[in-house]
TORPA-656105 format. One record per residue (C-alpha): x, y negated, z. Coordinates in steps of 0.1 Angstrom, whole numbers, plus 5000, padded with zeros to 4 digits. Each point is the difference from the previous one (the first is absolute). Layout:
! residues N
XYZ
...
***
This chain:
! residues 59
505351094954
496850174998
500850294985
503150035024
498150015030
497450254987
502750204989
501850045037
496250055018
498349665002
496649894992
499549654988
497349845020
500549624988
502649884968
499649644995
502649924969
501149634999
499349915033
502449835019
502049724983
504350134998
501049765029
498249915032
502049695006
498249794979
497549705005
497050254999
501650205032
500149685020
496349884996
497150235016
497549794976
502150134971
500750335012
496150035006
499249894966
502650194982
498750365018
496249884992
500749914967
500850354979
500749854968
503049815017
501550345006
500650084963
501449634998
502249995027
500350385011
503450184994
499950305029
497350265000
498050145040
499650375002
498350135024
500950375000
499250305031
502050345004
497750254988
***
């Protein structure tokens, strides 16, 4: 994906790889504490993290 947005004009501010788990309906999505601990936690990211964040500007 990165290499596709550079390609068509973008420049990547933020890529995060593994960072959100595939589903959001799970048990994590329903508890703040969890939620909280799972975004505070990096590590958990590469366990549980299937989707990447891309933060990417027009140039």
């Amino acid at each position: 994906m990165e290499e596709i947005l550079r390609a068509t004009g973008f420049r990547i501010l933020r890529l995060i790889p593994r960072f959100l788990p595939y589903s959001t309906r799970s048990r994590l999505a329903s508890y703040p504490f969890l939620l909280h601990l799972y975004l505070s936690l990096p590590f958990l990211r590469y366990l549980f993290g299937k989707q990447m964040f891309v933060l990417a500007e027009k140039l």
